[in-house]
PDB file of N, H, CA, C and O in Angstrom:
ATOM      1  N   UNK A   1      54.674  82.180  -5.634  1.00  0.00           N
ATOM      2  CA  UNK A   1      53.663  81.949  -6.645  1.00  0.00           C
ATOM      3  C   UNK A   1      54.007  80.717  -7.483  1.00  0.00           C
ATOM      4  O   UNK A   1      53.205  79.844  -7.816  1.00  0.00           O
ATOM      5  N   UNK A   2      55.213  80.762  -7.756  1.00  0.00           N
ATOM      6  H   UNK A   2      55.864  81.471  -7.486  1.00  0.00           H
ATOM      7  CA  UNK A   2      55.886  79.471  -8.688  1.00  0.00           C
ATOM      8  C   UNK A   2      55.609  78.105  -7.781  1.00  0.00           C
ATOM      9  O   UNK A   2      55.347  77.092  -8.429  1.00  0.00           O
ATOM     10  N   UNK A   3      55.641  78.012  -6.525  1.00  0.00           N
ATOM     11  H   UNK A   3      55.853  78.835  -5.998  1.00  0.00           H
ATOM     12  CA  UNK A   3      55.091  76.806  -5.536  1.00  0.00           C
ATOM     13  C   UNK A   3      53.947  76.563  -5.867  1.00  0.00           C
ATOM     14  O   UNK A   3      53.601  75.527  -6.434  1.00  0.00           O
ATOM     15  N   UNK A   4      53.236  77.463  -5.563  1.00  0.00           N
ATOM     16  H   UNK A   4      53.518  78.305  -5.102  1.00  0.00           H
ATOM     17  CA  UNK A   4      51.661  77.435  -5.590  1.00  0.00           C
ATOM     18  C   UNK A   4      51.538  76.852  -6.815  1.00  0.00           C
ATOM     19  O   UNK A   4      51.582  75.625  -6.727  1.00  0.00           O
ATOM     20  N   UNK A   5      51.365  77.366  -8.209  1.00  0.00           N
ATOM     21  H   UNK A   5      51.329  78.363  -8.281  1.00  0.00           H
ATOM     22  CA  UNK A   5      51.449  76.584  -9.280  1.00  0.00           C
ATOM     23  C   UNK A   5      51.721  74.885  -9.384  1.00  0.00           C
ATOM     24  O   UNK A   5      50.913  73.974  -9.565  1.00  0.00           O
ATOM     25  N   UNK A   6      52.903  74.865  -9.229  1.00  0.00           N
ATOM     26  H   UNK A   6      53.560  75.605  -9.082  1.00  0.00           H
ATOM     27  CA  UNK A   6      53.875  73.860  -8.842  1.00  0.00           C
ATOM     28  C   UNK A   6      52.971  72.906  -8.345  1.00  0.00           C
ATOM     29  O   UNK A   6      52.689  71.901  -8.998  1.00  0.00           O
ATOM     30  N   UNK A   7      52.294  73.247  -6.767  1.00  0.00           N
ATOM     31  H   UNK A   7      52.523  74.064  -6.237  1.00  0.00           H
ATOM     32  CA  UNK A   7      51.786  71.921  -6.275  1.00  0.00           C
ATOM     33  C   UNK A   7      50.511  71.744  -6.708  1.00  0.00           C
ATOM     34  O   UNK A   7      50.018  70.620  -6.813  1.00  0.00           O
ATOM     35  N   UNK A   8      49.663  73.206  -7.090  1.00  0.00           N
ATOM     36  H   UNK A   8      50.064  74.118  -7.004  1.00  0.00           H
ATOM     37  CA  UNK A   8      48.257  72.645  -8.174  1.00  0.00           C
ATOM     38  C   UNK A   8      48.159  71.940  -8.890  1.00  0.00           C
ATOM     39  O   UNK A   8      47.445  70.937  -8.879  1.00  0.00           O
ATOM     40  N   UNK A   9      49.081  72.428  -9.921  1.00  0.00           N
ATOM     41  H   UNK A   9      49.662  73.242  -9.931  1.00  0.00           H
ATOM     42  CA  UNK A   9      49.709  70.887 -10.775  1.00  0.00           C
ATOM     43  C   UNK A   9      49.904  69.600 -10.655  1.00  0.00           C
ATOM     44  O   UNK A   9      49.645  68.859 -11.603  1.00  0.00           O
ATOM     45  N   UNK A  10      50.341  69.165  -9.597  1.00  0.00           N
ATOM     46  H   UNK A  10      50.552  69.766  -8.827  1.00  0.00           H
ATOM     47  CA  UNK A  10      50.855  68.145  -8.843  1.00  0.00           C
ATOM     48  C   UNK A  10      49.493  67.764  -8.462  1.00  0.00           C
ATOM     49  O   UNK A  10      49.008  66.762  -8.988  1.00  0.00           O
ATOM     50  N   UNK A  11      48.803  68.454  -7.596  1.00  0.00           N
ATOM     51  H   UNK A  11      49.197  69.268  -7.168  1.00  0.00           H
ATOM     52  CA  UNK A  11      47.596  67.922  -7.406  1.00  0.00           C
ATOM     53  C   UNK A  11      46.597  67.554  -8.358  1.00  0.00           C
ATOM     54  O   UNK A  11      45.971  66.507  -8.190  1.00  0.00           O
ATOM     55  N   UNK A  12      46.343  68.397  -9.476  1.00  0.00           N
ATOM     56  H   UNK A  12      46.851  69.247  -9.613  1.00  0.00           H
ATOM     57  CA  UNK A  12      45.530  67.956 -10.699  1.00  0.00           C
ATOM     58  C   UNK A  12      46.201  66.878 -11.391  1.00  0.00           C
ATOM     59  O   UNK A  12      45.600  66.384 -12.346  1.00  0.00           O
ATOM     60  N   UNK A  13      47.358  66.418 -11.075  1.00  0.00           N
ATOM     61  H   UNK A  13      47.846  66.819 -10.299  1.00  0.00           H
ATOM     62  CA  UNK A  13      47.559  65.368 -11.483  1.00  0.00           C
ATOM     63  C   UNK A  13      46.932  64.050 -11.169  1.00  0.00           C
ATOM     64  O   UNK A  13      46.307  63.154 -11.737  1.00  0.00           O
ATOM     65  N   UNK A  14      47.442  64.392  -9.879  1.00  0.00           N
ATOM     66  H   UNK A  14      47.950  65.120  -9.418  1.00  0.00           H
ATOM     67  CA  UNK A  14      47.313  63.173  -9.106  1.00  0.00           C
ATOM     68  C   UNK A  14      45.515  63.178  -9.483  1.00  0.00           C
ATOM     69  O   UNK A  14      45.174  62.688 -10.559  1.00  0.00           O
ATOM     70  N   UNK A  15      44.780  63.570  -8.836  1.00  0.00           N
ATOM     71  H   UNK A  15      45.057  63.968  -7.962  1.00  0.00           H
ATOM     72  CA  UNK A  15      43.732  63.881  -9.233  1.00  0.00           C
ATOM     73  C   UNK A  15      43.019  62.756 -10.366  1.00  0.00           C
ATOM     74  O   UNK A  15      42.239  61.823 -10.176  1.00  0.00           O
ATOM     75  N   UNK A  16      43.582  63.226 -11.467  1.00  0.00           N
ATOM     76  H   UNK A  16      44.217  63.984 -11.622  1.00  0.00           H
ATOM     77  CA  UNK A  16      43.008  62.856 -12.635  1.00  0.00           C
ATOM     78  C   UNK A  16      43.887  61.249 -13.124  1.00  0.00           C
ATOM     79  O   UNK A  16      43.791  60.576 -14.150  1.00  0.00           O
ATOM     80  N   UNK A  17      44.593  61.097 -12.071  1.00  0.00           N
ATOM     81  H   UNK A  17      44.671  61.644 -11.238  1.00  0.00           H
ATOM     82  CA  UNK A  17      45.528  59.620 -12.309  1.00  0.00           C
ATOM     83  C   UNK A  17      44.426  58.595 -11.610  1.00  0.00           C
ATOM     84  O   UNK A  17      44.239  57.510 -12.161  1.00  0.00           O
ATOM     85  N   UNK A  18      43.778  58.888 -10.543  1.00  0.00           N
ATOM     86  H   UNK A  18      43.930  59.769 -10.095  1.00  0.00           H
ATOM     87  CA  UNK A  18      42.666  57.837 -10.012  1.00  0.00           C
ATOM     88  C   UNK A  18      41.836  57.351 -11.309  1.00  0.00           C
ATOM     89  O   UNK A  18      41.451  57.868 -12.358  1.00  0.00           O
ATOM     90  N   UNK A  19      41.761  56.062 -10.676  1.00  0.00           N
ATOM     91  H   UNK A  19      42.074  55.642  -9.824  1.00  0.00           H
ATOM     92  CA  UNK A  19      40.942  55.141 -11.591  1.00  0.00           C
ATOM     93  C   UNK A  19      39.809  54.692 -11.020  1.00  0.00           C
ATOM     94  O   UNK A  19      39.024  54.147 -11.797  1.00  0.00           O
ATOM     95  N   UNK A  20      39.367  54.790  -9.429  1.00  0.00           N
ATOM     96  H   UNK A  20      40.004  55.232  -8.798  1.00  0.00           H
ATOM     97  CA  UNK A  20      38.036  54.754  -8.709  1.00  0.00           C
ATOM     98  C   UNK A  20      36.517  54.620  -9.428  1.00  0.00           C
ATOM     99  O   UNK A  20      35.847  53.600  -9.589  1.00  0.00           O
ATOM    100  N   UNK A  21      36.228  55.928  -9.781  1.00  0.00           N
ATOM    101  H   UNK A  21      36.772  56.757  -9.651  1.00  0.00           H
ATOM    102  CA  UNK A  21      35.390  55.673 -10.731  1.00  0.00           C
ATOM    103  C   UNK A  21      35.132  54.837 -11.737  1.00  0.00           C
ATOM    104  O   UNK A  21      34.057  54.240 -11.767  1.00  0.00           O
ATOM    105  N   UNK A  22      36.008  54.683 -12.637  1.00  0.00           N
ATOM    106  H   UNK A  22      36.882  55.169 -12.613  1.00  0.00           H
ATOM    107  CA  UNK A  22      36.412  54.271 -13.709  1.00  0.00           C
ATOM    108  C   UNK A  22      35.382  53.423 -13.834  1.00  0.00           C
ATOM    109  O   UNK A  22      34.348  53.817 -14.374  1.00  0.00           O
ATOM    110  N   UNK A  23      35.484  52.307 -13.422  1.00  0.00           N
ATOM    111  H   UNK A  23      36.324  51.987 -12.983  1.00  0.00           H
ATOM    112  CA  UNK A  23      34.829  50.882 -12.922  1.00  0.00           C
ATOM    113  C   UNK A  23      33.720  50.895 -13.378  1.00  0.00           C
ATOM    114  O   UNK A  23      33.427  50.324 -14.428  1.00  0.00           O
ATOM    115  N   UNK A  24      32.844  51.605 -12.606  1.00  0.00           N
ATOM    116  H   UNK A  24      33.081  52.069 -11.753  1.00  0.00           H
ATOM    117  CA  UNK A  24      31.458  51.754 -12.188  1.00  0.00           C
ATOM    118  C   UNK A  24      31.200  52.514 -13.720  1.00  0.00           C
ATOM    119  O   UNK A  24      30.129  52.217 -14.249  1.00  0.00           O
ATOM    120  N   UNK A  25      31.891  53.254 -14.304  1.00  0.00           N
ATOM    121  H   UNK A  25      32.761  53.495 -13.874  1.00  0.00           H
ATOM    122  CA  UNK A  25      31.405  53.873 -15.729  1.00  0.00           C
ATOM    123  C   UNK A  25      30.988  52.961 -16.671  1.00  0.00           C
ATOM    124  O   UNK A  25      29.923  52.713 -17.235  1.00  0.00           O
ATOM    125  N   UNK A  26      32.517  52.371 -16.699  1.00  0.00           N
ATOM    126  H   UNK A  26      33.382  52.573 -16.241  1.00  0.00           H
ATOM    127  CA  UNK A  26      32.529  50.993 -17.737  1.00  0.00           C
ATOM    128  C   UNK A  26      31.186  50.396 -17.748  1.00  0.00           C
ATOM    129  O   UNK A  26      30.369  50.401 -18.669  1.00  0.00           O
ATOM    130  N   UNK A  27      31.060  49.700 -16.162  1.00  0.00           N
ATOM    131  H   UNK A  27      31.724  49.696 -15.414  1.00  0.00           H
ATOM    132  CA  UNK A  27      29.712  48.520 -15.964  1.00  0.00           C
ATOM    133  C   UNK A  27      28.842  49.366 -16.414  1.00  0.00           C
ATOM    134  O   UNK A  27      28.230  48.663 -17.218  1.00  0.00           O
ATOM    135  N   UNK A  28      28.333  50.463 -16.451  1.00  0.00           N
ATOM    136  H   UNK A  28      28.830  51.034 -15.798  1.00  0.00           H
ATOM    137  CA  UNK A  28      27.352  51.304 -16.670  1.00  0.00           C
ATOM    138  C   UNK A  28      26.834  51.233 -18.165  1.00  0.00           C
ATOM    139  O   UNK A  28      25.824  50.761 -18.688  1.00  0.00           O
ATOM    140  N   UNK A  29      28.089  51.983 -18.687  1.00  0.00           N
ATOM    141  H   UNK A  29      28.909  52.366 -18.263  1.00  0.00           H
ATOM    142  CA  UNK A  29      27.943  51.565 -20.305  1.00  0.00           C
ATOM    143  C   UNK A  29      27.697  50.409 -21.109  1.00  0.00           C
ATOM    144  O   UNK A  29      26.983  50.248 -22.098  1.00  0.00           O
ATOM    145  N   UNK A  30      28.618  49.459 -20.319  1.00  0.00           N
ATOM    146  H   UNK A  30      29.198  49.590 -19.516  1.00  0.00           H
ATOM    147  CA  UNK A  30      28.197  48.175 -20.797  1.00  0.00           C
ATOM    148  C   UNK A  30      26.607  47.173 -20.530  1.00  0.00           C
ATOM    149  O   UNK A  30      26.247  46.066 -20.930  1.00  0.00           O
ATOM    150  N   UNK A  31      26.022  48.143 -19.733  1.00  0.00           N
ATOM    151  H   UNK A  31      26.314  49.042 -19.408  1.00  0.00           H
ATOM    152  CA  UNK A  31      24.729  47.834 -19.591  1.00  0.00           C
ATOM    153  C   UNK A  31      23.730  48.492 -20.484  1.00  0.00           C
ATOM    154  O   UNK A  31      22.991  47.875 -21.251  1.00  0.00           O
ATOM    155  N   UNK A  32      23.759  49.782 -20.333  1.00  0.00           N
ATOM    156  H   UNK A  32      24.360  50.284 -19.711  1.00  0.00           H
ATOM    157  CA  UNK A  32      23.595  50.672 -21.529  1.00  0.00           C
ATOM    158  C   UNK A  32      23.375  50.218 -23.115  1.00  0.00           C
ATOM    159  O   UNK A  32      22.349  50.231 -23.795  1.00  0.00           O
ATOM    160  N   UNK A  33      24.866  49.771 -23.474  1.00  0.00           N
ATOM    161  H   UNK A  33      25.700  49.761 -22.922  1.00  0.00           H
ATOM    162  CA  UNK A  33      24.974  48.890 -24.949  1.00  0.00           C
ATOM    163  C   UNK A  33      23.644  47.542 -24.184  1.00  0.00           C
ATOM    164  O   UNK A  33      22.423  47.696 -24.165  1.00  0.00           O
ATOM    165  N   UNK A  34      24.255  46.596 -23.768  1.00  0.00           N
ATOM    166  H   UNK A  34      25.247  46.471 -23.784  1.00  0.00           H
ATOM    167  CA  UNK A  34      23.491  45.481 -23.615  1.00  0.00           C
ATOM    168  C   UNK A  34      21.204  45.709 -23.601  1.00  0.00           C
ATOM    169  O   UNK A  34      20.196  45.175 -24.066  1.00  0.00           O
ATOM    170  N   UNK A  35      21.665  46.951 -22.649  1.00  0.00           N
ATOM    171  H   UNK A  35      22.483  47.385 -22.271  1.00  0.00           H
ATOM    172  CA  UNK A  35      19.815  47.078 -23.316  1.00  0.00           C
ATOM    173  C   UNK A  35      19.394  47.709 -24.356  1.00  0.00           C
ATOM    174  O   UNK A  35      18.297  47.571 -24.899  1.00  0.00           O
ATOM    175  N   UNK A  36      20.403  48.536 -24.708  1.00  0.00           N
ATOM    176  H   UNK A  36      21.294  48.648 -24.267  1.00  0.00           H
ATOM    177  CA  UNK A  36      19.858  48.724 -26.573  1.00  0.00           C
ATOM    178  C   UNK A  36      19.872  47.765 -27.362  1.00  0.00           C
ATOM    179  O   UNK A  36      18.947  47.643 -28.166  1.00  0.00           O
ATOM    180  N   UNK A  37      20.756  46.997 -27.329  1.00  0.00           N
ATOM    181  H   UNK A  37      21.506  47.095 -26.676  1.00  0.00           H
ATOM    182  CA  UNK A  37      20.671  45.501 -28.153  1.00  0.00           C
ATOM    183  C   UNK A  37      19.800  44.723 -27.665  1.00  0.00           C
ATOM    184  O   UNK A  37      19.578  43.744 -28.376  1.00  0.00           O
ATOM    185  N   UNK A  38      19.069  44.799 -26.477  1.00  0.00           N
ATOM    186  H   UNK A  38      19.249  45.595 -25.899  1.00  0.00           H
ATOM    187  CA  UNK A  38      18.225  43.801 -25.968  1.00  0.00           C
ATOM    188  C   UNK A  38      16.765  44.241 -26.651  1.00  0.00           C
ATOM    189  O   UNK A  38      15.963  43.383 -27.021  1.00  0.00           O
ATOM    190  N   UNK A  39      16.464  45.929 -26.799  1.00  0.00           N
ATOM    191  H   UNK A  39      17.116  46.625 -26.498  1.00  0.00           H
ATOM    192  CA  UNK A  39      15.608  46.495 -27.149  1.00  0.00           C
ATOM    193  C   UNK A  39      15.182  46.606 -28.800  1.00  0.00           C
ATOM    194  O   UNK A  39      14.163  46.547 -29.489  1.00  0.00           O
ATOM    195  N   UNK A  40      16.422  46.773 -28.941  1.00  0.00           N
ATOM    196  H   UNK A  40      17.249  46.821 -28.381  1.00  0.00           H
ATOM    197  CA  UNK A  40      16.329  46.880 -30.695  1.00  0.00           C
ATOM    198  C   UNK A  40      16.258  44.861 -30.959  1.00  0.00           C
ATOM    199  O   UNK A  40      15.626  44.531 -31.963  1.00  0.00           O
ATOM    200  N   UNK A  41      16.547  44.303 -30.554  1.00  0.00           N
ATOM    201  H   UNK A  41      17.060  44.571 -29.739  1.00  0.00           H
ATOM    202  CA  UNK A  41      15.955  42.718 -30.788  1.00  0.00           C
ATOM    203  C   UNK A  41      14.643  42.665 -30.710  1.00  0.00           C
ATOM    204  O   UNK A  41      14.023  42.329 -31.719  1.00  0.00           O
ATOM    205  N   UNK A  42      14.112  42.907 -29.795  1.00  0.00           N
ATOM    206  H   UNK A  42      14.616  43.180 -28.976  1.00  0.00           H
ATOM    207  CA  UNK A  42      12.683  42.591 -29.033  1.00  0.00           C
ATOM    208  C   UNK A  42      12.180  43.447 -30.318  1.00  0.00           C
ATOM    209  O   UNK A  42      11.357  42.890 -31.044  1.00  0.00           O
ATOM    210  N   UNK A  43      12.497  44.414 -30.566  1.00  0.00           N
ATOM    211  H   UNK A  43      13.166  44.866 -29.976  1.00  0.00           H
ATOM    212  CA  UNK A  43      11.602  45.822 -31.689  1.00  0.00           C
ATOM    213  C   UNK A  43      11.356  44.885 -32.925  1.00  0.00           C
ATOM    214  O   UNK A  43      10.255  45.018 -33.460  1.00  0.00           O
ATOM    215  N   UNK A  44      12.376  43.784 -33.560  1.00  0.00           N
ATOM    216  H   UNK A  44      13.270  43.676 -33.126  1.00  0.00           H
ATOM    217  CA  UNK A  44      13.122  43.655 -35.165  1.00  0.00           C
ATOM    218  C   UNK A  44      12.747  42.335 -34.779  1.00  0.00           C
ATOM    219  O   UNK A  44      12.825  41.606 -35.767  1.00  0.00           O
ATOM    220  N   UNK A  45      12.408  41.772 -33.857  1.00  0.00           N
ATOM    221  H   UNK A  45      12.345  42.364 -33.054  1.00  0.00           H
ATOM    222  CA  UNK A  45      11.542  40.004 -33.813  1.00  0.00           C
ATOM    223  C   UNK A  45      10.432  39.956 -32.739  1.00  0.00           C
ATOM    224  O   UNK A  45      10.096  38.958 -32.100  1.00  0.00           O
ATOM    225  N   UNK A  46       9.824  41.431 -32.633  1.00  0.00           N
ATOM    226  H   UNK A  46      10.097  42.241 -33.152  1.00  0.00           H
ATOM    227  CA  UNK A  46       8.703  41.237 -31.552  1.00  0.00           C
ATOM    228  C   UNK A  46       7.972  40.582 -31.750  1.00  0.00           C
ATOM    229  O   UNK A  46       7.673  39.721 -30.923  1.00  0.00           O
ATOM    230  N   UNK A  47       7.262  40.706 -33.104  1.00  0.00           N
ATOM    231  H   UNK A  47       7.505  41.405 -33.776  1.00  0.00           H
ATOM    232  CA  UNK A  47       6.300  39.610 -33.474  1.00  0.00           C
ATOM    233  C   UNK A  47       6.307  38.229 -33.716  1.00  0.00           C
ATOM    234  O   UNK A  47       5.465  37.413 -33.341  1.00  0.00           O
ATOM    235  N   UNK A  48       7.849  37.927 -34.710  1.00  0.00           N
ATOM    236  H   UNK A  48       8.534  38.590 -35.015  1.00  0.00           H
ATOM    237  CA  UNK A  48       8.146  36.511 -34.240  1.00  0.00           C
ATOM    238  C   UNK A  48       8.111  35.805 -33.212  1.00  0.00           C
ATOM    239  O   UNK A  48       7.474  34.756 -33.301  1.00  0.00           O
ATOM    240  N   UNK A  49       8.681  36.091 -32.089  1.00  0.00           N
ATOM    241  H   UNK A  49       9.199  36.943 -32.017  1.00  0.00           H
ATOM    242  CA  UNK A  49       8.864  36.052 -30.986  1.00  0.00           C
ATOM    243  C   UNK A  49       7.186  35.713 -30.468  1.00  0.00           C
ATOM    244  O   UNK A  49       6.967  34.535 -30.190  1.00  0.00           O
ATOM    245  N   UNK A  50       6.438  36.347 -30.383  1.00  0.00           N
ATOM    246  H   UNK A  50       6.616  37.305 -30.609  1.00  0.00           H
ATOM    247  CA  UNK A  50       4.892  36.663 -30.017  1.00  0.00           C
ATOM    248  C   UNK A  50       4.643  35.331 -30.314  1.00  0.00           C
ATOM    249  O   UNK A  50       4.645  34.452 -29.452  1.00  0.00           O
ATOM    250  N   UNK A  51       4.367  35.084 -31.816  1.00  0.00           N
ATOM    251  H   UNK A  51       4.365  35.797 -32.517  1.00  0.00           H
ATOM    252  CA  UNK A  51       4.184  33.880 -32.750  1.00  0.00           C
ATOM    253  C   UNK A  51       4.383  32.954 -31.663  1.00  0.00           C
ATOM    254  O   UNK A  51       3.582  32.418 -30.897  1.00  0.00           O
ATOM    255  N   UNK A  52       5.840  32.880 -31.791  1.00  0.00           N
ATOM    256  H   UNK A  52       6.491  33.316 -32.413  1.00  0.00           H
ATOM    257  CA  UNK A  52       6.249  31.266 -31.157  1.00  0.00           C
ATOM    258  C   UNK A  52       5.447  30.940 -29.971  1.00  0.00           C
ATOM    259  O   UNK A  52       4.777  29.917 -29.825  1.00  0.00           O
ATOM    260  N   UNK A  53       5.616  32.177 -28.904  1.00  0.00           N
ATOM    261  H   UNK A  53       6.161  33.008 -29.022  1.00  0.00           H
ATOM    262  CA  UNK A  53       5.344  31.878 -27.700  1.00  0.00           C
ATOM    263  C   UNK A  53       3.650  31.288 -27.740  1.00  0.00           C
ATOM    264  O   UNK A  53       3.103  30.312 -27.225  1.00  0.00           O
ATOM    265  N   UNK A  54       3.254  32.196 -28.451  1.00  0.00           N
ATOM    266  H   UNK A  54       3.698  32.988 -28.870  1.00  0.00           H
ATOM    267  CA  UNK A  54       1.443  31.672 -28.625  1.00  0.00           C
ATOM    268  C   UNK A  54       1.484  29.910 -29.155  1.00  0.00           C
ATOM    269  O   UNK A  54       0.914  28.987 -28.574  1.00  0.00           O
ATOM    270  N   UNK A  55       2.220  29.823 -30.248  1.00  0.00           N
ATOM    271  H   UNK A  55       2.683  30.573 -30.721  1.00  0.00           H
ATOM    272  CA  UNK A  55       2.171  28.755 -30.325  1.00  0.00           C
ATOM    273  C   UNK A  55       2.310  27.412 -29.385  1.00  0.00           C
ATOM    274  O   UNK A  55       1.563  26.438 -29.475  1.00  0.00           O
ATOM    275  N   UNK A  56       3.350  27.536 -28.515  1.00  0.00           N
ATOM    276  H   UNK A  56       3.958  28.327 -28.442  1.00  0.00           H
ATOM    277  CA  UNK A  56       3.929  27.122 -27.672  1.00  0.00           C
ATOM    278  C   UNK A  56       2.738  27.068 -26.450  1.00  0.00           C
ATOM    279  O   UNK A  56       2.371  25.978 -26.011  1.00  0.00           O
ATOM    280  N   UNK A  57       2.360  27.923 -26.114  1.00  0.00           N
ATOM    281  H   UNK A  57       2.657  28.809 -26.471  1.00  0.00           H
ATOM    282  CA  UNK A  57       1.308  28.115 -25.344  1.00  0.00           C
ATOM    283  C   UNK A  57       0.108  27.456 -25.012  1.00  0.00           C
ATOM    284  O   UNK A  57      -0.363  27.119 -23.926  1.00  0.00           O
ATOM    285  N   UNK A  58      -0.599  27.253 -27.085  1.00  0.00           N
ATOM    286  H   UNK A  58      -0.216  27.527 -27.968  1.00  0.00           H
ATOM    287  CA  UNK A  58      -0.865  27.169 -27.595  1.00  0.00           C
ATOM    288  C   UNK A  58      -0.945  25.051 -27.656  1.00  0.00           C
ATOM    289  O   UNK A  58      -1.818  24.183 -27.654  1.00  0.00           O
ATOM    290  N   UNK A  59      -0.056  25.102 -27.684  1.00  0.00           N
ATOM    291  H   UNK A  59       0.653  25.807 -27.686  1.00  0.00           H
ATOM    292  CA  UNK A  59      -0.095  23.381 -27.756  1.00  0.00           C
ATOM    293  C   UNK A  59       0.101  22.604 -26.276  1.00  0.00           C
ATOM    294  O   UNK A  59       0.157  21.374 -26.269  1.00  0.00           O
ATOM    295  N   UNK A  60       0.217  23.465 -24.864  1.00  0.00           N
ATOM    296  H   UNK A  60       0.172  24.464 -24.870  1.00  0.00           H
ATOM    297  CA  UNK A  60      -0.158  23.099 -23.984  1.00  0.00           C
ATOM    298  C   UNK A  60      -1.093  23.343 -23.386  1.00  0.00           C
ATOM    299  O   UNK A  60      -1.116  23.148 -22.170  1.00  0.00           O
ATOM    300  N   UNK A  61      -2.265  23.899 -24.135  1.00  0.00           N
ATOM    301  H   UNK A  61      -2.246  24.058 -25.122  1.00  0.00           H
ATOM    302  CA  UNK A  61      -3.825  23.849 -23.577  1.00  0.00           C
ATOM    303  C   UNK A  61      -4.412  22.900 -23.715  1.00  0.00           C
ATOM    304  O   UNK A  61      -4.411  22.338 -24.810  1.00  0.00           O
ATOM    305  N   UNK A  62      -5.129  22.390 -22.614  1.00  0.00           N
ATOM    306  H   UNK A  62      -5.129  22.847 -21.724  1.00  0.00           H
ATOM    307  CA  UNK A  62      -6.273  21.444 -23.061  1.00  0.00           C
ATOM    308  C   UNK A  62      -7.603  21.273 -23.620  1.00  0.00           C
ATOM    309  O   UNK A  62      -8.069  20.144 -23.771  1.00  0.00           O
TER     310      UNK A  62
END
């Protein structure tokens, strides 16, 4: 029984020592952050933003 233990252990170690995943979490999150900040911009200068572009638009019509 004391083996058995022994190498579960050993195995939940090892186990939880991989870094495989890891990676793919990170990029995940960091995309995550990047479109809330992309979203909450667009929300807090949508209309500015609007503005310009019309303007812009705006002075290349004929």
């Amino acid at each position: 029984m004391l083996l058995y233990l022994i190498s579960w252990f050993q195995a939940q170690v090892a186990f939880l020592g991989r870094e495989e995943g890891q990676d793919l979490a990170e990029y995940a999150l960091l995309i995550a952050l990047i479109a809330i900040a992309v979203i909450g911009a667009v929300t807090f200068l949508g209309e500015e933003i609007s503005t310009i572009f019309s303007s812009i638009g705006d002075a290349f019509t004929p």
